[in-house]
Biopython code that builds the backbone (N, CA, C, O; Angstrom):
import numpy as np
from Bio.PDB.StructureBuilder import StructureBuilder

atoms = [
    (1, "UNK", "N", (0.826, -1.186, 0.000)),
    (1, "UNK", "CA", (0.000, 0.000, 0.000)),
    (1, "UNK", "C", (0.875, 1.255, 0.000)),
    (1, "UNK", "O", (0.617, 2.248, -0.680)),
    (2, "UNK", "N", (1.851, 1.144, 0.754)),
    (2, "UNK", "CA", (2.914, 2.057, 0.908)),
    (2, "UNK", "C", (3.807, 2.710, -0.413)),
    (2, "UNK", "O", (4.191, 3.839, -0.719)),
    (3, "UNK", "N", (3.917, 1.258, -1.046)),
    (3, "UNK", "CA", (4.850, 1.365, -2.363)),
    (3, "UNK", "C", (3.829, 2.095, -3.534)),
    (3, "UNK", "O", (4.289, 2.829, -4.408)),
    (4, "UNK", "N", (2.153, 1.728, -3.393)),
    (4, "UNK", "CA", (1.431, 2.494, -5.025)),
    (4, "UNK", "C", (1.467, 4.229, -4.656)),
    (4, "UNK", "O", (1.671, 5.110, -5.492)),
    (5, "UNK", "N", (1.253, 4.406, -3.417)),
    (5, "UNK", "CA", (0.779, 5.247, -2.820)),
    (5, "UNK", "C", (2.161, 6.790, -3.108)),
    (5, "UNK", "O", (1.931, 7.995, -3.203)),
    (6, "UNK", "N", (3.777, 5.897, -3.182)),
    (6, "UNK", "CA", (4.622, 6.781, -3.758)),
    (6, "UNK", "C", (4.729, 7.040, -4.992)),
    (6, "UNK", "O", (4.934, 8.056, -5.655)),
    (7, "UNK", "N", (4.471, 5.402, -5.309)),
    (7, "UNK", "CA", (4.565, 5.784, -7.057)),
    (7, "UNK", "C", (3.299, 6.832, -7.419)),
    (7, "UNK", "O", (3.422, 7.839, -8.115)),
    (8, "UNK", "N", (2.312, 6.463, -6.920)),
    (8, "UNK", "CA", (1.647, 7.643, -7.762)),
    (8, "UNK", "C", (1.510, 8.931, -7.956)),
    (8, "UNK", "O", (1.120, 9.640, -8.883)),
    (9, "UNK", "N", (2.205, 9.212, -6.105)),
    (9, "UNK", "CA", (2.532, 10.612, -5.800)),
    (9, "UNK", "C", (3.566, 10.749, -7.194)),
    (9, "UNK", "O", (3.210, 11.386, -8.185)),
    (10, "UNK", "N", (5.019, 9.980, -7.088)),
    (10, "UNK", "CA", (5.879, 10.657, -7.753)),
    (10, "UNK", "C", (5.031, 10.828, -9.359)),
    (10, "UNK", "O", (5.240, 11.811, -10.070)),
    (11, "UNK", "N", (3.967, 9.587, -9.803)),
    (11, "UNK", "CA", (3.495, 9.870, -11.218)),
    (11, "UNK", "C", (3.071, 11.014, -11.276)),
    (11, "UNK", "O", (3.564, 11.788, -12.097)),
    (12, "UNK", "N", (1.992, 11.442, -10.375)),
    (12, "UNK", "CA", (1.328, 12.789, -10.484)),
    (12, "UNK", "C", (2.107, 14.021, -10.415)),
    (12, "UNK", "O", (1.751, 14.997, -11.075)),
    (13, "UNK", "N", (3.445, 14.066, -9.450)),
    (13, "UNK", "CA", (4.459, 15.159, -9.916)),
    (13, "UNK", "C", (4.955, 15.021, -10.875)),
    (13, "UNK", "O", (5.349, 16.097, -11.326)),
    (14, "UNK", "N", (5.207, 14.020, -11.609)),
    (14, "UNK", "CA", (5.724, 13.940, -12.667)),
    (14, "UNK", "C", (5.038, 14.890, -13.964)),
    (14, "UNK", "O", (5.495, 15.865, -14.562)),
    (15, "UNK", "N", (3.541, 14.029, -14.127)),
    (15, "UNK", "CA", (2.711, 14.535, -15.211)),
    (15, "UNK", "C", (2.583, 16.222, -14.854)),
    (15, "UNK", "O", (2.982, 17.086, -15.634)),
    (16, "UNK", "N", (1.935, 16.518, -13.495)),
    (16, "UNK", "CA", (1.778, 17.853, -13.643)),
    (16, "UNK", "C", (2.803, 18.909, -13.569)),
    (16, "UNK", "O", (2.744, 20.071, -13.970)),
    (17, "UNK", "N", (3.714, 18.301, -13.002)),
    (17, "UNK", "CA", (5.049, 19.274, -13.012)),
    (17, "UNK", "C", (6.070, 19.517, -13.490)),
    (17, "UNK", "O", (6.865, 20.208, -12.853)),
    (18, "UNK", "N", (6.406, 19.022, -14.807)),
    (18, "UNK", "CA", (7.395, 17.931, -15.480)),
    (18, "UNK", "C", (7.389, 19.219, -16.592)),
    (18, "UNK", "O", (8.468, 19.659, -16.991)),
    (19, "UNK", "N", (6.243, 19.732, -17.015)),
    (19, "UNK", "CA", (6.065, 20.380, -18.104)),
    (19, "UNK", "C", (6.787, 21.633, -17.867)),
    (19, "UNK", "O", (7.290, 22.194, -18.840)),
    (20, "UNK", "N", (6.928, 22.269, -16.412)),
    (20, "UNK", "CA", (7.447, 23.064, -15.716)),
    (20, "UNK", "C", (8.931, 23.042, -15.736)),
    (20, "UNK", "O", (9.548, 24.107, -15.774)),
    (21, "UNK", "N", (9.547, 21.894, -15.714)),
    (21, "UNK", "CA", (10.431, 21.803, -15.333)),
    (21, "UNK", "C", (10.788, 21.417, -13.887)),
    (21, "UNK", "O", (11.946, 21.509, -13.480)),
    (22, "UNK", "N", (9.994, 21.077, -13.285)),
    (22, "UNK", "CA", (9.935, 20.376, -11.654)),
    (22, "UNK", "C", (10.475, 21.863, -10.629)),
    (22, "UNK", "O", (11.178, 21.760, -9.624)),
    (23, "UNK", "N", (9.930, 23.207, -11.204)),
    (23, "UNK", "CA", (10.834, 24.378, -10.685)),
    (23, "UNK", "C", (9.585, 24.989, -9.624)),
    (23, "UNK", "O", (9.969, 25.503, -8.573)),
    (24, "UNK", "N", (7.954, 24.922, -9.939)),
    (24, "UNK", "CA", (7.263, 24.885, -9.066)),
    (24, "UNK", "C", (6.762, 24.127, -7.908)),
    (24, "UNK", "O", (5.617, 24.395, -7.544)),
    (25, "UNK", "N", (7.434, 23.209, -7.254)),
    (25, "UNK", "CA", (7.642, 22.321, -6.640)),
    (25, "UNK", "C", (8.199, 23.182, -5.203)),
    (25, "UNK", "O", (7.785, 22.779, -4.115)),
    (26, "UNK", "N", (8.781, 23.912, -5.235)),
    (26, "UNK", "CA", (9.075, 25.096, -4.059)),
    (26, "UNK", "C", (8.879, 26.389, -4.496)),
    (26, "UNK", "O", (9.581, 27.111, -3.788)),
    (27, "UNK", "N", (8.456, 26.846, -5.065)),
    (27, "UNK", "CA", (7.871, 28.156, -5.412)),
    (27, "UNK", "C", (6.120, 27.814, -5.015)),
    (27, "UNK", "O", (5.582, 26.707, -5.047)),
    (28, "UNK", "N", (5.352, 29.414, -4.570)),
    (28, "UNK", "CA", (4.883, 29.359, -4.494)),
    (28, "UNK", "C", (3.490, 29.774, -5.688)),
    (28, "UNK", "O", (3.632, 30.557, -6.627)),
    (29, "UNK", "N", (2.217, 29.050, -5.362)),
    (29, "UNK", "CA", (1.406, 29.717, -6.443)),
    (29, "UNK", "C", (1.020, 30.720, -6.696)),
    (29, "UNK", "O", (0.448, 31.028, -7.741)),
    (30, "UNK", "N", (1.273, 31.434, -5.751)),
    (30, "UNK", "CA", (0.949, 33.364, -5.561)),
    (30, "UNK", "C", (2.323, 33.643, -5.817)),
    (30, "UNK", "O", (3.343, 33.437, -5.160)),
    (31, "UNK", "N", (2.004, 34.402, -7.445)),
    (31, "UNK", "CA", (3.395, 35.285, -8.050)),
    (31, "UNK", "C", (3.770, 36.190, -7.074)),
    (31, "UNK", "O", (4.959, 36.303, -6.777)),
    (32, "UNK", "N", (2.659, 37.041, -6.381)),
    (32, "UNK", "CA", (3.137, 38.385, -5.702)),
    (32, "UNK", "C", (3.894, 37.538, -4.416)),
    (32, "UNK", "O", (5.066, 37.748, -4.727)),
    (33, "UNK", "N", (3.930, 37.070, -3.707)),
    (33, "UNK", "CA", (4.891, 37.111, -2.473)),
    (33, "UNK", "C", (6.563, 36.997, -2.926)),
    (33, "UNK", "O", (7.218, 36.469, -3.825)),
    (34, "UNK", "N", (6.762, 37.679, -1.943)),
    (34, "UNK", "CA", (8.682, 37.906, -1.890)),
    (34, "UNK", "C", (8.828, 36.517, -1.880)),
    (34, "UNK", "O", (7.731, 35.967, -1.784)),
    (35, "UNK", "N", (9.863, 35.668, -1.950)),
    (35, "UNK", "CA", (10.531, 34.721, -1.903)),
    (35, "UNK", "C", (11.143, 34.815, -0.579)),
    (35, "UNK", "O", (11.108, 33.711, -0.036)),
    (36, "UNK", "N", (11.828, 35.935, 0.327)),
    (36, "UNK", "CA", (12.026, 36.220, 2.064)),
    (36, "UNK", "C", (11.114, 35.907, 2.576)),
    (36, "UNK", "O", (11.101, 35.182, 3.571)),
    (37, "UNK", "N", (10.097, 36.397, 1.998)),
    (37, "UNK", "CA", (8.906, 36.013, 3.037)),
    (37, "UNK", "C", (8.467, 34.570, 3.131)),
    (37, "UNK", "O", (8.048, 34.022, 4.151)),
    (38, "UNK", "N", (8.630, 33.977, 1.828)),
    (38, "UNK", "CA", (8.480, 32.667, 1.738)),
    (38, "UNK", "C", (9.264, 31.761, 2.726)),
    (38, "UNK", "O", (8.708, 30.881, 3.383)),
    (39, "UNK", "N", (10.677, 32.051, 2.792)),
    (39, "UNK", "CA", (11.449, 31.885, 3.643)),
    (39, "UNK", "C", (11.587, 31.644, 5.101)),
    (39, "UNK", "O", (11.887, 30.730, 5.869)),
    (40, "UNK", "N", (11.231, 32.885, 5.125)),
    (40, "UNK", "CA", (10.456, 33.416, 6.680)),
    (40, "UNK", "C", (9.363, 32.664, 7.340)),
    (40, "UNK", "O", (9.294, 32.740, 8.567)),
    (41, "UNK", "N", (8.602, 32.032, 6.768)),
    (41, "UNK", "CA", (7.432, 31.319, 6.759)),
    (41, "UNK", "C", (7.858, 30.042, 7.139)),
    (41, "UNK", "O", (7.490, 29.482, 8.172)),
    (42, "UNK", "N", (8.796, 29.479, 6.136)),
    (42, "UNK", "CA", (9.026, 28.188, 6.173)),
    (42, "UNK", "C", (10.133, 27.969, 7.324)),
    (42, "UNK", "O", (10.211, 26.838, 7.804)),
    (43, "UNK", "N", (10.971, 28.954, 7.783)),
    (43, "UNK", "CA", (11.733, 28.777, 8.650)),
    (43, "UNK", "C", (11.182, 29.030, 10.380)),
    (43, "UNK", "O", (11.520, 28.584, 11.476)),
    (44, "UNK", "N", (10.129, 30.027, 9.856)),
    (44, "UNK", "CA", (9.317, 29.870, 11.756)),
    (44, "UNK", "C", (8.582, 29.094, 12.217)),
    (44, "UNK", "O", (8.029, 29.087, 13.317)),
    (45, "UNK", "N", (8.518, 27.967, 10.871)),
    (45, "UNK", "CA", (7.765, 26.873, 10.796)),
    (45, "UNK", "C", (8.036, 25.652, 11.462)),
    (45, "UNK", "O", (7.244, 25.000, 12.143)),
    (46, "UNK", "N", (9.571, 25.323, 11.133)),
    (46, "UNK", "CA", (10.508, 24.686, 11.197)),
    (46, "UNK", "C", (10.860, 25.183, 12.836)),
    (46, "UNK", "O", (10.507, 24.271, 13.584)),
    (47, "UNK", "N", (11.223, 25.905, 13.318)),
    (47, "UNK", "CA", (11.872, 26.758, 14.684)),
    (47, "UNK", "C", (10.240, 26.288, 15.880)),
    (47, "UNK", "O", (10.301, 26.343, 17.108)),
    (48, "UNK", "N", (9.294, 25.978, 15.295)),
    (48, "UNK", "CA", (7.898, 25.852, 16.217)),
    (48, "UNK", "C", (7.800, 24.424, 16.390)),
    (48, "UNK", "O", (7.698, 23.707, 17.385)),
    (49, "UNK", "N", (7.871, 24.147, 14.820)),
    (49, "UNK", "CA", (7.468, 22.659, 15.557)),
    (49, "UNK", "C", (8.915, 21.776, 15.645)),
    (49, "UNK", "O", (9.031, 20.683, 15.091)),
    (50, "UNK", "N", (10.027, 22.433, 16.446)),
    (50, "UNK", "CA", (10.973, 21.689, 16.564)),
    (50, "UNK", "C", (11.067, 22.233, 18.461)),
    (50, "UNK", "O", (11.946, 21.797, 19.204)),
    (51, "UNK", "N", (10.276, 22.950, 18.797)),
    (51, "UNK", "CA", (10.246, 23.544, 20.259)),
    (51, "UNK", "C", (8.831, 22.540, 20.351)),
    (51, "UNK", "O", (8.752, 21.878, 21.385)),
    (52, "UNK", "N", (8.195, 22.449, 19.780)),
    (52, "UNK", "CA", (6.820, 21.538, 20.291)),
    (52, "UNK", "C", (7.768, 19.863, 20.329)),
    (52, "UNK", "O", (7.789, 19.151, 21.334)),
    (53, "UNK", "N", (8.312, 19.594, 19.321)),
    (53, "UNK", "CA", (8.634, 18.486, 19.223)),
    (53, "UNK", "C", (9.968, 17.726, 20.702)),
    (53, "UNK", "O", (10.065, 16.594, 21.176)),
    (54, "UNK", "N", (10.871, 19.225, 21.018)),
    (54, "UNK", "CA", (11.336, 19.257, 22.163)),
    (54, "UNK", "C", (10.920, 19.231, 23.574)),
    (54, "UNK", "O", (11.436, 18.844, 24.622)),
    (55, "UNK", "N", (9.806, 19.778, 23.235)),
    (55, "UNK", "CA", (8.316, 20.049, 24.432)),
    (55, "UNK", "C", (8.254, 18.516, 24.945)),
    (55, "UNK", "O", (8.602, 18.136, 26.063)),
    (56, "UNK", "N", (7.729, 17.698, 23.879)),
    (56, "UNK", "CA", (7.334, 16.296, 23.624)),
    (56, "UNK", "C", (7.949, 15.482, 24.249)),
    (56, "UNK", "O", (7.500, 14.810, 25.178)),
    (57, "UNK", "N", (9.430, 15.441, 23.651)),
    (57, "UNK", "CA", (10.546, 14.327, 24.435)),
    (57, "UNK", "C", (11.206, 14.820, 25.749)),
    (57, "UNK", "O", (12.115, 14.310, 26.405)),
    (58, "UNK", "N", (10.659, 15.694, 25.903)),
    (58, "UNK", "CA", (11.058, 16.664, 27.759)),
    (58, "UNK", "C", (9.963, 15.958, 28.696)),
    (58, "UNK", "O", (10.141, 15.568, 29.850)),
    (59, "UNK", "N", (8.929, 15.895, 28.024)),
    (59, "UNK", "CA", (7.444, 15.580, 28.953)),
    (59, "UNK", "C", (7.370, 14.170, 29.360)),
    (59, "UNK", "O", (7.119, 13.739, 30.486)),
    (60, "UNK", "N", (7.759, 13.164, 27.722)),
    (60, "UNK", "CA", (7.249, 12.120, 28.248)),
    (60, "UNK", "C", (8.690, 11.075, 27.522)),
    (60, "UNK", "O", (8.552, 9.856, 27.422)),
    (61, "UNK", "N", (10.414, 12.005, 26.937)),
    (61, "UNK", "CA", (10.842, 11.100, 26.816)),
    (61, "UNK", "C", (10.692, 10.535, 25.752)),
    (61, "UNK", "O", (9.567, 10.366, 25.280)),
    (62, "UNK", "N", (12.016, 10.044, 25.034)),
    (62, "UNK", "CA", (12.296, 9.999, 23.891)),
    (62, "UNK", "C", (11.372, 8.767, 23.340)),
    (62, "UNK", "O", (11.193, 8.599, 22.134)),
    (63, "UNK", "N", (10.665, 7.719, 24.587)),
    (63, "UNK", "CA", (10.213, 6.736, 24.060)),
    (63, "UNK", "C", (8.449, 7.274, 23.229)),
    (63, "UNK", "O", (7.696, 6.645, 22.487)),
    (64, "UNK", "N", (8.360, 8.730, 23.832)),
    (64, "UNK", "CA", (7.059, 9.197, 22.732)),
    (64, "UNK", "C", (7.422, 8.472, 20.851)),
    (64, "UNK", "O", (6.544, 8.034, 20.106)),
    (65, "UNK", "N", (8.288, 8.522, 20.661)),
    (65, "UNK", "CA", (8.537, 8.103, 19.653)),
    (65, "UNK", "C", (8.231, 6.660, 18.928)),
    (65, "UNK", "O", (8.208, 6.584, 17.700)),
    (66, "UNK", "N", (7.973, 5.390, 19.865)),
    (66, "UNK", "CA", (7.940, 4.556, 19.579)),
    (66, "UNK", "C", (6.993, 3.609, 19.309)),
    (66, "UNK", "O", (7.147, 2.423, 19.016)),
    (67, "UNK", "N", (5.651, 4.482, 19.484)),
    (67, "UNK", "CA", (4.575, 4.547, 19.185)),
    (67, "UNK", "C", (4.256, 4.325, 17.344)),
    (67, "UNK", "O", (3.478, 3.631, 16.689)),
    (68, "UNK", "N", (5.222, 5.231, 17.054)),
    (68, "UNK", "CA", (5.453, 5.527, 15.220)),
    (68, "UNK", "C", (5.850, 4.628, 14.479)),
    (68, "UNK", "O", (5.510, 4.271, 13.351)),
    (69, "UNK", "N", (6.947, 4.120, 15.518)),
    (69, "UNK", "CA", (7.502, 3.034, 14.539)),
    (69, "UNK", "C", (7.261, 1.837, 15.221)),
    (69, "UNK", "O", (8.049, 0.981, 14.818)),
    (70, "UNK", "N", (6.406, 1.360, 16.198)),
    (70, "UNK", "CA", (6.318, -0.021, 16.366)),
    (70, "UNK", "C", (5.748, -0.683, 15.179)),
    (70, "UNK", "O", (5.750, -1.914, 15.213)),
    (71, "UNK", "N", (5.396, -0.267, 14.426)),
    (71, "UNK", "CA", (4.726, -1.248, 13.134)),
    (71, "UNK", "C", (5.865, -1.695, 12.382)),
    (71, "UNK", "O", (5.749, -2.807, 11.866)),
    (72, "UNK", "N", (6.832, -1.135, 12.225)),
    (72, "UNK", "CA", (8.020, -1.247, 11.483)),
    (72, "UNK", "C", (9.427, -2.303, 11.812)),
    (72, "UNK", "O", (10.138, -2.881, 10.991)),
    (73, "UNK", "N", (9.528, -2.299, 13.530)),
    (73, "UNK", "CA", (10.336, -3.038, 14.156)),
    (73, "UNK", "C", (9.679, -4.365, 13.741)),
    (73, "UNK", "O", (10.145, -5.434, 14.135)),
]
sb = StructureBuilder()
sb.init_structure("model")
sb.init_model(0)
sb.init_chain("A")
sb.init_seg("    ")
for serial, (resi, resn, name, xyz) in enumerate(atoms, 1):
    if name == "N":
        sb.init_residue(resn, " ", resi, " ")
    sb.init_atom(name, np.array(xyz, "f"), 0.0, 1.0, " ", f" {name:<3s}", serial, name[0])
structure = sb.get_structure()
């Protein structure tokens, strides 16, 4: 389920984005925003949920994690 579920993602970037040149793929669909701001966005993004995610393994410990991957072990 895992394996159609990439391929088709990657098919569907392929077909729709391919024509592009795979260059809208991190650009955004609104021409008008700065590209800083884009930036800005994606980096206070990154800075939040890495203090929530620190929050997490402070509270209850790195074994919060193992929840995720017991299907996998």
């Amino acid at each position: 389920m895992v394996g159609v579920t990439i391929i088709s993602s990657i098919w569907v970037l392929w077909m729709k984005e391919a024509s592009s040149g795979m260059s809208q793929l991190w650009t955004s669909c609104w021409k008008g925003v700065h590209p800083l701001c884009l930036l800005f966005t994606r980096f206070s993004s990154l800075l939040i949920m890495a203090v929530l995610v620190s929050m997490d393994v402070l509270d209850y410990d790195a074994s919060i994690f193992f929840y995720y991957t017991e299907y996998v072990i």
